[in-house]
N, C-alpha and C positions, 0 to 999 in steps of 0.2 A: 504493500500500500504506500502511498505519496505522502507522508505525513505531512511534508511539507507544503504543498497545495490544502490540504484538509483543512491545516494550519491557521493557513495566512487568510485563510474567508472567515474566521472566526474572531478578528481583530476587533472588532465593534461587539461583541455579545459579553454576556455578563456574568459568566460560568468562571465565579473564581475560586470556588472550594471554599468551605467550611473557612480554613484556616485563612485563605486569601480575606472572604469579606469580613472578617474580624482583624487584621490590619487595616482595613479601607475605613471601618467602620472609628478605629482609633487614630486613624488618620484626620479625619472629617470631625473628630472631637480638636485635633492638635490645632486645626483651623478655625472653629468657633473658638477657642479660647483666646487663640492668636488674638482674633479680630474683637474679640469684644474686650478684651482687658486691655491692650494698646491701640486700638483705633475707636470702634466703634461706641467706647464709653465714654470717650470724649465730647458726644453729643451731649452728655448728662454730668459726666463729675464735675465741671470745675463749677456749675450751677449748684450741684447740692452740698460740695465744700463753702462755695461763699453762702449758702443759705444757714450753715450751723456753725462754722469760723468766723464768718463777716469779711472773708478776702473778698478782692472785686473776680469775678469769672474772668474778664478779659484777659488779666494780667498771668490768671492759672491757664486759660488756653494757649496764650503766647510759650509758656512753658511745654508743651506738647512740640515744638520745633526741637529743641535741643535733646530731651528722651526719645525722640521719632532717630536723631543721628545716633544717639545712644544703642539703641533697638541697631541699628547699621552693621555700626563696631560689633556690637553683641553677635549679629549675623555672621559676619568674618570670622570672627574668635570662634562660634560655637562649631561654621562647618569645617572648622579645619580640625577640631576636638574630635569632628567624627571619623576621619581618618585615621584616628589613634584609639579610640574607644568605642564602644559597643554603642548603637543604638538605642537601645535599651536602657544602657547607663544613663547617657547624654539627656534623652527624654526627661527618665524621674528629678534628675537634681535640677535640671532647668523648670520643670514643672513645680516640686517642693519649693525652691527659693523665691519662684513668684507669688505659690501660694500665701508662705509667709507673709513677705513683703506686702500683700495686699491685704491679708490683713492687718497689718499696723498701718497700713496707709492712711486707713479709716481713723487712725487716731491724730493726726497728723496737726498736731496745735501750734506749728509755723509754718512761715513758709519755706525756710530751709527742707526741713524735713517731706514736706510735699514732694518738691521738687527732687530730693534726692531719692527717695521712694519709687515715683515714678518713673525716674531713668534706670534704676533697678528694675523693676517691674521690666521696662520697655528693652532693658539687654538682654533678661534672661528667659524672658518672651519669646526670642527672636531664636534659643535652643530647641524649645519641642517644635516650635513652625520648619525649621530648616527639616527635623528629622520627619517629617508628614512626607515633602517630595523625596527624599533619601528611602524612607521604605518602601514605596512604591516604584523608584526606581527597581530594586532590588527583587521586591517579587512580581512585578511585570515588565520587563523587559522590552516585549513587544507588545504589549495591550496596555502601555504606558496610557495612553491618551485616554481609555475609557474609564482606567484604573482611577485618575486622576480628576477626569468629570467626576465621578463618584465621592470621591472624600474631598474635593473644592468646596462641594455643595456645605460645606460644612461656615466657612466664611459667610454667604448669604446667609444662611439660618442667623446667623450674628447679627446681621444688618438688619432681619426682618423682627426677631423677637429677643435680643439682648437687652434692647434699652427698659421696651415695656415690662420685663421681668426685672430685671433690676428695680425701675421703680417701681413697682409692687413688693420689692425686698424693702425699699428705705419707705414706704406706707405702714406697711406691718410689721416689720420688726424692729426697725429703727435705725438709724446710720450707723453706726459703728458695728451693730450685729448683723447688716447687711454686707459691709466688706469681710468678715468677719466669717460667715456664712459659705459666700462666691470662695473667699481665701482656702479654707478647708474642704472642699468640694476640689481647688485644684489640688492641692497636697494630698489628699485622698487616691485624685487620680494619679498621681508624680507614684504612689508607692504599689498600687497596684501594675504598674506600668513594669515593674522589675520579673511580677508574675507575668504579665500579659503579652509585652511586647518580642518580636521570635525575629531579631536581624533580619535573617535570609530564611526563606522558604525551605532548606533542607535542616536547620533546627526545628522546625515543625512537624518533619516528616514528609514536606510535601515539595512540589518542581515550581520553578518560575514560571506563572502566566497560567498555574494549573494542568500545566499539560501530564501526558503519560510519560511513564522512565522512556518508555525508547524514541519518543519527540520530542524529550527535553535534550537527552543526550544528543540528538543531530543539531540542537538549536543552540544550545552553549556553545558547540564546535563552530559554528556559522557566528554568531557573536563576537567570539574570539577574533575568528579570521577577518571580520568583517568592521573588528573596531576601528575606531582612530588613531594614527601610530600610535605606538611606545603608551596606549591609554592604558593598559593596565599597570604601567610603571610611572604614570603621568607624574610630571613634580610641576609645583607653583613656577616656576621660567618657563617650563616649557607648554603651561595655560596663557602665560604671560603673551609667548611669542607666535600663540594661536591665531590666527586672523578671525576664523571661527568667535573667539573668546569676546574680540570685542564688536564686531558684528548681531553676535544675538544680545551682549548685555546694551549696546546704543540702540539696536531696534526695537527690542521689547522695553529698556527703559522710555523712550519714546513715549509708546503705547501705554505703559503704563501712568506715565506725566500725566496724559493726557485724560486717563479715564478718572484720576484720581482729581485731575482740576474741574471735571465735568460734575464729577457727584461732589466735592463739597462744598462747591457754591447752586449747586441744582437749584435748594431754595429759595435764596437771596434773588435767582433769577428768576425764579415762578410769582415771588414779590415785587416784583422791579415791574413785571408786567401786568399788573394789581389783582391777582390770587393774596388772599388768607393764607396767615403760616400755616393753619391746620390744613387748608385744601393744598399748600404744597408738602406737605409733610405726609399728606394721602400719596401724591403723585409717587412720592421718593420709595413709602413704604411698597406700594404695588412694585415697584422696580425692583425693590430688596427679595420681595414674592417671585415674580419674573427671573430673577436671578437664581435661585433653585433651580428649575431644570434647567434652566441656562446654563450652567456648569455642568450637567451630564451631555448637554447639547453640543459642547465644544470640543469633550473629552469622545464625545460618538463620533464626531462631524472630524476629529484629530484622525480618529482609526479608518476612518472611511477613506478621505481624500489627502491625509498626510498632514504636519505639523504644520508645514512652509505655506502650504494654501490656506489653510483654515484660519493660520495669522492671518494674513491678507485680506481675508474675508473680515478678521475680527474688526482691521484696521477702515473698511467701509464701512460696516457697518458704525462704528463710533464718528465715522465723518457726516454718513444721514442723520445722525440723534444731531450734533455740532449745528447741521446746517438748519433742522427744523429748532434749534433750543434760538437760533439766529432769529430765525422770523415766527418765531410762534406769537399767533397772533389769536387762535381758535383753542376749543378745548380739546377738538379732536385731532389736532397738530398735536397738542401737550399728549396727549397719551398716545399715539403711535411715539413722540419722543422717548416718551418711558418706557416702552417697551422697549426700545433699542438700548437705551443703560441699563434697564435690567439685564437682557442676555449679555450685556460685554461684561458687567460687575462679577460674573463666576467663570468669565473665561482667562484671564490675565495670568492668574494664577495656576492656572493646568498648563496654558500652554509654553509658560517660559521652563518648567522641567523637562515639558516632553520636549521640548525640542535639545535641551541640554542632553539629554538621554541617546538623543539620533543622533546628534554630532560626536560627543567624544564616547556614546557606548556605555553599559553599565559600570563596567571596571572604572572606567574616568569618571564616572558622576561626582564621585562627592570633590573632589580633588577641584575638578571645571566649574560646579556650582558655587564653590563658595565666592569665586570670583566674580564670575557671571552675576549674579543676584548682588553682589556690593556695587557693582557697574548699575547695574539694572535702578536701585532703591535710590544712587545718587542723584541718578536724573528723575526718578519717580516725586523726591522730594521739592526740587526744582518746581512743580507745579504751582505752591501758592506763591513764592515769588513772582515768578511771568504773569499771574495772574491778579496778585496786587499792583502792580508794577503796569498792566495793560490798561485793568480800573483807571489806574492816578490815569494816567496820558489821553484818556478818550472820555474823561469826568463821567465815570461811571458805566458807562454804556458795554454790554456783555460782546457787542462785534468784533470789536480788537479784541480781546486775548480768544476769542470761540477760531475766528479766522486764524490768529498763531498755532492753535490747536490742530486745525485742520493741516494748517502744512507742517507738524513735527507729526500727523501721523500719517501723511504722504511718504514724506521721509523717514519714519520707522518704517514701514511697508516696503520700501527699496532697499533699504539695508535688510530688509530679513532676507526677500528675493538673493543678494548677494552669498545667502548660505552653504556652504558646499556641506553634504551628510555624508557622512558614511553609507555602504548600501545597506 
């Protein structure tokens, strides 16, 4: 029999074993906590710090720039950890320390301490998120992309029900036992993670991508031979002097600039053109909703037609939402607009692994990624500059910086095109 043809048609299905969907499944948790303890709570803490301290919020937001570079650093530091220690490991103590740390945040009766809290939080954050695309490099191989739709989805779920559950924590149980709460819920998971989490598919017992012994054994061999030079020996120079290396972190950092300057002034822009915060805060929430299968939608649409096209696709698609956020003028401009941030908000993040995956191969992942994704976050952060910065020059008005938008994701779209894969 062809194992190999039988194989390759099976790239988009969902048949990952027992073992497989209980890493995807811890996967998809390592990314809602990602997203709501460093991004996504930021819509709400530094409001309910100044509501029980008396800080001003402004001044606590402004602080989420410097912990966002923190989170950076942390990212560098933690993927290069992983090449020296276990997955497994890396998770729990990244996991525990944030735990902690989040809960004494909540006690947090200066502003020193806030501030140094949350950059903690925001470094050691940035350990379980690396190890989410590190596992699924590891036990999909080639069904990267669907593997990865699957546990992304786990970031949306953040976007769509973190904030409302939280504040439902600080209604009922009161601030300091709502951080307090969330904190031991992640140290809970950091230690269970020591039981749970399985490196590679064959501490399990089981093959990469789920396959049978005698298709995995032809598929490793083809792997191998098929990697990126010298990737299973890759060293930091020789990621360095990749062209590959800065090609996907400039094109998907691009892409990412761009989705992350679109959703966090979404509202301000659904304001400006006279929507209620609550009716924009509906638009954003449906998009965070939209944004669940949207992340398996990227991760299918990765396996079906390959990494390189599906970015490309990702990057018009975030140009139609740009150009209708441009002229929305109607209600039903504004939600076809939100439909198109919804499906990009859960593809960003599947697709800069899987492509890291095709280029330098499983052996090279963690080695290529840690770089890749410090490239990627620098420009990623980049957005609310270019886009206070468009504000001041155009007194307000959302056309300049939506139009700069447009051409950094013309031009991430051509820098991906530039990619050369492995086969």
């Amino acid at each position: 029999m062809d194992h190999s043809k039988k194989y390759s048609r099976s790239l988009t299905d969902s048949r990952f074993g027992g073992w497989g969907w209980s890493m995807i499944i811890y996967a998809m948790i390592m990314y809602f906590l990602f997203a709501a303890l460093s991004t996504d709570g930021q819509n709400l803490f530094p409001a309910a710090f100044a509501g029980v301290y008396g800080y001003d919020p402004n001044v606590l937001l402004a602080y989420a720039t410097p912990a966002s570079i923190a989170g950076i650093v942390g990212g560098f530091i933690f993927a290069r950890l992983l090449l020296k220690f276990s997955t497994r490991l890396v998770s729990a103590v990244s996991l525990i320390v944030t735990g902690a740390a989040f809960c004494l945040w909540g006690m947090s009766a200066n502003i020193a301490m806030y501030v140094i809290l949350l950059m903690v939080i925001c470094f050691f954050a940035s350990g379980f998120s690396f190890v989410a695309p590190t596992l699924m490099a590891d036990w999909f191989p080639r069904k990267k992309g669907v593997a990865l739709g699957w546990a992304t989805i786990g970031a949306p779920l953040s976007s769509a029900f973190f904030v409302s559950g939280f504040s439902f924590l600080l209604a009922s149980a009161g601030f300091q036992a709502a951080f307090v709460i969330v904190g031991v819920i992640t140290i809970v998971i950091g230690v269970v993670s020591l039981f749970w989490v399985k490196d590679t598919p064959q501490k399990a017992g089981a093959y990469p991508d789920n396959m049978e012994p005698a298709v995995a054994e032809a598929f490793t061999q083809q792997l191998n031979e098929g990697a990126a030079p010298a990737s299973k020996g890759l060293t930091l120079v020789q990621v360095l002097k990749a062209p590959n290396t800065w090609l996907i972190g400039a094109g998907y950092g691009l892409l990412w600039m761009v989705t992350v300057g679109v959703v966090s002034q979404f509202i301000p822009r659904m304001m400006s053109v006279g929507y209620t915060q609550p009716q924009a805060l509906l638009f954003l929430t449906v998009s965070s909703i939209i944004a669940i299968p949207g992340s398996y939608f990227w991760g299918w649409l990765d396996g079906k037609i390959g990494t390189k096209i599906a970015s490309v696709i990702y990057s018009v698609s975030y140009i139609v939402a740009l150009i209708i956020l441009i002229f929305a003028s109607n209600i039903a401009l504004i939600w076809v607009g939100s439909i198109f941030i919804g499906l990009g908000l859960g593809g960003i993040l599947n697709l800069i692994p899987s492509m890291v995956i095709s280029a330098f191969g499983k052996e090279g992942f963690k080695q290529a990624n840690s770089l890749i994704m410090t490239i990627a976050s620098l420009l990623r952060v980049l957005a609310f500059a270019i886009m206070a910065a468009c504000l001041d020059a155009s007194g307000g008005s959302y056309t300049l910086p939506y139009t700069v938008f447009i051409g950094a994701d013309i031009l991430g779209a051509i820098v991906l095109l530039l990619i050369r894969k492995k086969k």
